[in-house]
N, C-alpha and C positions, 0 to 999 in steps of 0.2 A: 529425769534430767541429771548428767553427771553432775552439775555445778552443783546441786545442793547435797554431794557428799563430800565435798572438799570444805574444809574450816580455813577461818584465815591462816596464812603463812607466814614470811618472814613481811610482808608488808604492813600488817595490823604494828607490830611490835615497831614497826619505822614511825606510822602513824601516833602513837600514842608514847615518842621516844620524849625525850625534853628538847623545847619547841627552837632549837637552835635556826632560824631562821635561813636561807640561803636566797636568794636571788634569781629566780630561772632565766631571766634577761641577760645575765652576765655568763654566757656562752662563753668559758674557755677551754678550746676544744684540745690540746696537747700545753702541758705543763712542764717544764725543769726547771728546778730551783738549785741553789747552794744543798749540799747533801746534809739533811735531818735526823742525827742517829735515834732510835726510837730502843732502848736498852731494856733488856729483861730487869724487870722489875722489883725481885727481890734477891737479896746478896747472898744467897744460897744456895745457887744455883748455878749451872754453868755457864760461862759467859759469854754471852751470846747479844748479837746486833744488828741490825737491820737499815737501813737508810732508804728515805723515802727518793725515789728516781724519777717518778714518770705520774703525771695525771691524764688520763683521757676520757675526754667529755664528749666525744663525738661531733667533728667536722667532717663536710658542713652538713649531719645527719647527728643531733644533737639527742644523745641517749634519756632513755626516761627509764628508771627503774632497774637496770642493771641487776638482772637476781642470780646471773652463772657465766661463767667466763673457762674459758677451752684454751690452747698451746700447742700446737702442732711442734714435729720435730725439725721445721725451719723456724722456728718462734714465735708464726704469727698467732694474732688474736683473736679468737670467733668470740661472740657475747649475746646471752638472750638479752635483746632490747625488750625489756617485755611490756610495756603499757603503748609502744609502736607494734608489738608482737612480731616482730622482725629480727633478725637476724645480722649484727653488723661485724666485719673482719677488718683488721687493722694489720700493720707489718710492725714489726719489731721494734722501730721505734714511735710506734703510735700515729704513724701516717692512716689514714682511712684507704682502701681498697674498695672493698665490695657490700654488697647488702642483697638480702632478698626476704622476700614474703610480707605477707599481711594477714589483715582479721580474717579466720574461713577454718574451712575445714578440706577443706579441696589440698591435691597434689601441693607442696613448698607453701601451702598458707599454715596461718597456724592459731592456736588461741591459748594466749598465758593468760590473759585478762580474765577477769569473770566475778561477779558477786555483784553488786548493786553500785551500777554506773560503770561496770566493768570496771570497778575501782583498784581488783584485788590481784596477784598476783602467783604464778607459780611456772618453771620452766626449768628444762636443764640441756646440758648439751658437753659433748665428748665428743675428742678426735681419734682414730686411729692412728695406726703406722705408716697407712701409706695417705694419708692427708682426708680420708675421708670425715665425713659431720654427723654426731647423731643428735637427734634433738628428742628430748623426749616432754610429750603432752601431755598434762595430767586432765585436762581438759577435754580434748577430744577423745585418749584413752589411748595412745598411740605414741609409737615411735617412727620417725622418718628417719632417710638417711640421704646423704647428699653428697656431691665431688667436692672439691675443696673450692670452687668457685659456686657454689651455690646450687648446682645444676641436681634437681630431682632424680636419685636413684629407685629407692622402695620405700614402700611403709611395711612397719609390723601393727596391726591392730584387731579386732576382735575382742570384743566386753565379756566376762566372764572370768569365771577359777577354772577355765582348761587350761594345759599346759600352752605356753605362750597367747595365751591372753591379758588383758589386762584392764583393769577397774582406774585405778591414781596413779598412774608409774611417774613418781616426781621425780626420781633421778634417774640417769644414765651415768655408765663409765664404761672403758676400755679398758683392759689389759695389754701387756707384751705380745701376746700371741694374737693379738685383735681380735678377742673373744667380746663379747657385748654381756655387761649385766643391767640387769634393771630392777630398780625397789620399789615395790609396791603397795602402798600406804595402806591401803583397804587391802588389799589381798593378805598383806602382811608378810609378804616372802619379796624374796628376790630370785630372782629368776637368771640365766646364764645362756645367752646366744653363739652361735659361731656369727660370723660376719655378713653372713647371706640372710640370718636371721631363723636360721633350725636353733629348735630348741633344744639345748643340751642337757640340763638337770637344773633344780631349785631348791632352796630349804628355806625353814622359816624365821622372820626377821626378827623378831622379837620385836616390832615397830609399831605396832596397830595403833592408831590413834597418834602417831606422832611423827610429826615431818621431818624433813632430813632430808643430806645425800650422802650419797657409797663413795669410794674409791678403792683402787685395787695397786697393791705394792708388788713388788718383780718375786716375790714366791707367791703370789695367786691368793695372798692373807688378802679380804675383803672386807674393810671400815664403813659402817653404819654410823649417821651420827640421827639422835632424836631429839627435833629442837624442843615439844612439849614435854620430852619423858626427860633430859637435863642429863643424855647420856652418849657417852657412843662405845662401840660394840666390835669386836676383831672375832671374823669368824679363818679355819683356814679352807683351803681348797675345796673339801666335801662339804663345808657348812656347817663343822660344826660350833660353838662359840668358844673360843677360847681364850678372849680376857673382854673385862668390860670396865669403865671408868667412870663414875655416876655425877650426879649433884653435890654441889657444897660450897663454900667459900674456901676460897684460896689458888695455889697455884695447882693444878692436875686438876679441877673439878670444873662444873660447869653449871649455868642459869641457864641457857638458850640455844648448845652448839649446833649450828645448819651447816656453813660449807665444811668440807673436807677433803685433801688434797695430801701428795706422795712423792717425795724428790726422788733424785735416783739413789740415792741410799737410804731408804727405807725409813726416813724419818715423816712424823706426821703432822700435818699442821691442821687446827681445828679451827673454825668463826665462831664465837662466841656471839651470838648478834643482839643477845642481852645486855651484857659485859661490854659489850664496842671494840674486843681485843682479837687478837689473834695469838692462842698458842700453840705451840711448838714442842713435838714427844720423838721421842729414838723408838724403834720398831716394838719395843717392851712395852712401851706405853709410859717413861719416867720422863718428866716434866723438865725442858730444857731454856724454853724462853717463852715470854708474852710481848707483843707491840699493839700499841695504842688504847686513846681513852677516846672519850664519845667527842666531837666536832666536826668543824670543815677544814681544818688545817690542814696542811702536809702530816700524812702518817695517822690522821686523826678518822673516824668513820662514826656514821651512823647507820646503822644496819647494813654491820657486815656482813653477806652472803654466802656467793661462791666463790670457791679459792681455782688458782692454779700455777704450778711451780713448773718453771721450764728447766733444761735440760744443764743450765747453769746455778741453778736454786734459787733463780727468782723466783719472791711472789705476789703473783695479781691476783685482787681482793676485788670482787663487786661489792661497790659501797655504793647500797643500794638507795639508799634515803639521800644520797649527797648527789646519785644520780651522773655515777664516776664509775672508773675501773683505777687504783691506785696500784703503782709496780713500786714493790720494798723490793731493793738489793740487801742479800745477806751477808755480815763482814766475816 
């Protein structure tokens, strides 16, 4: 059975975060408040800001688990709902639109859940350029793809180390050329699609044993992050690795980075979902801001996730334990 090669995720670390209580009763599904600036944290740095904008909690399809959130190039919002295993899309200003799928394995179903009471969690999901959705399964073992209304195009899936198969593929991303990559935990490579889903080439993640997701910046450099190994990784084009940024305390280093995320100029923003922050790197990799500490506040998270910065540099944080998608505007 696939489920007993996946270890827990970013959800164990939610579970066992400090027991900040929330209320699931207190449904509130679109938030704005007075603007919250959340400042890089130490005076050493460049200075940099962020203000908290937007909460959305899911009306009237109220999210559970948020573990990866998506941006198309009109702004809207796709989000693995993942303990619904659903799929829910929002407009720009956090109005709800669409939703599709359930628990299955069948066409548009899907299965993030898994481990004992389906407690546990894992999903990802990317858009392309022309509005397309990939979602990928680490569950099933597969990636699907869909119109921008939900509507079932293909699947990629086949278990195995042959070329375009796949054992844990936890993440997905896209590129400018709407090429399709996929990291695969067990396999330990990432692998490189066209948009049909022919395989193009792969190399090796340096990931084994440790969770994460990719992203891809507008020269084809491809970000790894490993939330068990306390790293993430810049390979270019061909694969090969060419910087890496490990564990430690301080600013540049990391305890738990999972989401990872690419504005239009090449800067990098990391989840930290140990840490509860998000920082902030120039395409070299040097440390330019952090926001947030562990809570429910405005700008505050408990197992932050996945990231995604749209095309004005916002960014939306699944704040997974809070069972939210948070939008920080950047000053």
């Amino acid at each position: 059975m696939k489920r007993t090669k996946i270890l827990t995720g970013c959800l164990l670390t939610a579970l066992l975060a400090v027991g900040v209580g929330r209320n699931p009763a207190a449904v509130r599904a679109i938030v704005t408040r007075p603007m919250i600036t959340l400042a890089a944290t130490t005076s050493d740095t460049p200075a940099s800001s962020a203000e908290f904008a937007l909460e959305i909690e899911g009306d009237p399809h109220p999210l559970s688990a948020p573990i990866d959130v998506a941006v198309d190039r009109q702004g809207h919002l796709y989000m693995v709902d993942c303990k619904h295993n659903r799929i829910q899309k929002f407009d720009r200003h956090g109005q709800f639109l669409t939703m599709w799928g359930r628990r299955g394995a069948g066409d548009g179903e899907f299965q993030f859940t898994f481990g004992l009471y389906e407690s546990e969690c894992l999903g990802s999901i990317a858009v392309d350029g022309e509005g397309n959705v990939y979602v990928a399964e680490p569950v099933n073992a597969r990636i699907q793809k869909f119109d921008s209304e939900g509507n079932f195009l293909a699947k990629w899936e086949g278990e195995g180390h042959e070329d375009g198969q796949f054992i844990v593929p936890i993440s997905v991303a896209v590129d400018r050329e709407d090429n399709v990559y996929v990291l695969d935990r067990n396999r330990d490579d990432v692998q490189k699609f066209d948009g049909q889903g022919r395989f193009l080439s792969k190399w090796k993640a340096n990931t084994l044993a440790c969770y994460g997701e990719l992203a891809v910046d507008s020269q084809g450099h491809v970000y790894t992050t490993g939330w068990d190994c306390s790293r993430v990784q810049k390979f270019d084009r061909e694969g090969n690795r060419v910087a890496e940024w490990g564990p430690g305390p301080g600013d540049g280093h990391f305890a738990g980075p999972w989401g990872v995320a690419v504005d239009g100029q090449d800067n990098v923003y990391i989840a930290d979902e140990r840490r509860q922050h998000i920082q902030k790197f120039d395409s070299e990799g040097n440390f330019m801001a952090k926001w947030g500490t562990l809570g429910t506040g405005d700008g505050q998270f408990r197992a932050p996730c996945g990231l995604a910065v749209n095309g004005a540099g916002d960014v939306y944080v699944a704040d997974f334990a809070n069972d939210r998608v948070q939008k920080l505007q950047q000053q």
